[in-house]
N, C-alpha and C positions, 0 to 999 in steps of 0.2 A: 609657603616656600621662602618669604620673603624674611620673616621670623625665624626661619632655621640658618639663612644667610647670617643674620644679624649674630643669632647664637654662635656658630661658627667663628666670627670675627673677633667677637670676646674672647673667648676661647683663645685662638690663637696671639692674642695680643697680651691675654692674662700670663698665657703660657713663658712667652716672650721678656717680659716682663719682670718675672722669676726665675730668671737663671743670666747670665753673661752672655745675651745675644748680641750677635754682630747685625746691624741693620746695611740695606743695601736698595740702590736703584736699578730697574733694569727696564729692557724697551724692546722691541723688534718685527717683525709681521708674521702674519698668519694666513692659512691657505684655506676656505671653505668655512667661515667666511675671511674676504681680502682685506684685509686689516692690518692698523700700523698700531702698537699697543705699549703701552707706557704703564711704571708701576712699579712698588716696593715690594719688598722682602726681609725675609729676619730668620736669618741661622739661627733655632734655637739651641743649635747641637744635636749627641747624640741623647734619644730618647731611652733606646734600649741597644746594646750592645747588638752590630755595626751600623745602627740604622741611624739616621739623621733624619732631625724635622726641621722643615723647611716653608711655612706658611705665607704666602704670597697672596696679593691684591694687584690683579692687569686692569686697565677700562681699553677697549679697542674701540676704535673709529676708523668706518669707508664700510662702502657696499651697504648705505642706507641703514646701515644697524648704528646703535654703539651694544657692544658687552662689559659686561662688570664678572670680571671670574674672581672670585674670591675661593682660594685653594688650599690643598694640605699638598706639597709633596713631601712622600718620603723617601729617603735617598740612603744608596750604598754606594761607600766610597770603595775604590776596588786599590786592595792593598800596595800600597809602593808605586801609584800611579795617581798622575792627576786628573784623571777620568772618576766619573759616578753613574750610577744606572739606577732608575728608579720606579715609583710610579706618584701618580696622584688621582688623589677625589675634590672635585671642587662644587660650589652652587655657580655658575653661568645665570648672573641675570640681563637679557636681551630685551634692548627698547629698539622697537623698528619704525620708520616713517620713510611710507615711499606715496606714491600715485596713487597705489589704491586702498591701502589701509595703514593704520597707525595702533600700536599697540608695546606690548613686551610681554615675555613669559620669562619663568624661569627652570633651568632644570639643573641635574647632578648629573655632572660628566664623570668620567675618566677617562685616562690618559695613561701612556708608559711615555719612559724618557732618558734622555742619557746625557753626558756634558762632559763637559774638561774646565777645569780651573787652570787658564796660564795665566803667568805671570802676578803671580801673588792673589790680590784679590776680583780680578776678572775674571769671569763666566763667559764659558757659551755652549749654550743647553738645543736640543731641539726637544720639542714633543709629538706626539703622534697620538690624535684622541679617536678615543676605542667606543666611548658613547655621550654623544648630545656635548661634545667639546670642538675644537676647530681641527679638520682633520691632520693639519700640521702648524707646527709654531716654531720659529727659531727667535732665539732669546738671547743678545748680550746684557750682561749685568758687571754691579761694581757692589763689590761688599766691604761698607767701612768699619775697620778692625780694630 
């Protein structure tokens, strides 16, 4: 799993790379697990006509974990608004250390999600994961243009 992470990340970074992406910070917490999460992104644009790729790295820390989500969302901007509705697939890799054991796994989440861009290049996204992701995330970001 750990190798398909890795793949992914080229992936998205080669992608990135190759076209006039806007890169971006973003941070916020999450519910299940309680985490406060920090982490980059990169508008690649659109991929296919209205869809947007949007390829993102979070690490969260609290509740004994840290996560590493390394993700694709893809996103629809909804015409004449600055709102977007999406989804995403990502690899979640979790290291835990508590009392009674220490370890990490990893798995492929997904997630639906929605957001609004105000004020130029600010975000703020929530997500809602549908499997083996955090069952809520709220996200401000800053995308540099």
């Amino acid at each position: 799993m750990k190798r398909f992470a890795f793949v992914v990340l080229v992936l998205c970074l080669s992608a990135s790379t190759a076209s006039a992406a806007n890169f971006g910070v973003r941070g916020g917490l999450s519910v299940n697990p309680d985490q406060f999460h920090v982490g980059g992104h990169v508008d690649v644009g659109t991929i296919f006509e209205p869809i947007r790729f949007v390829p993102n790295v979070e690490i969260g820390f609290g509740d004994n974990l840290t996560l590493v989500a390394i993700n694709g969302d893809f996103l629809f901007d909804i015409p004449e608004a600055p709102f977007y509705v999406g989804g995403e697939i990502g690899v979640n890799i979790v290291s835990y250390d508590n009392d009674l054991v220490d370890g990490s796994n990893s798995e492929v989440g997904l997630s639906v999600m929605g957001g609004w861009h105000f004020s130029g290049p600010w975000l703020l996204e929530a997500k809602l994961g549908l499997v083996d992701s955090p069952d809520f995330k709220a996200t401000v970001g800053y995308t540099f243009f």
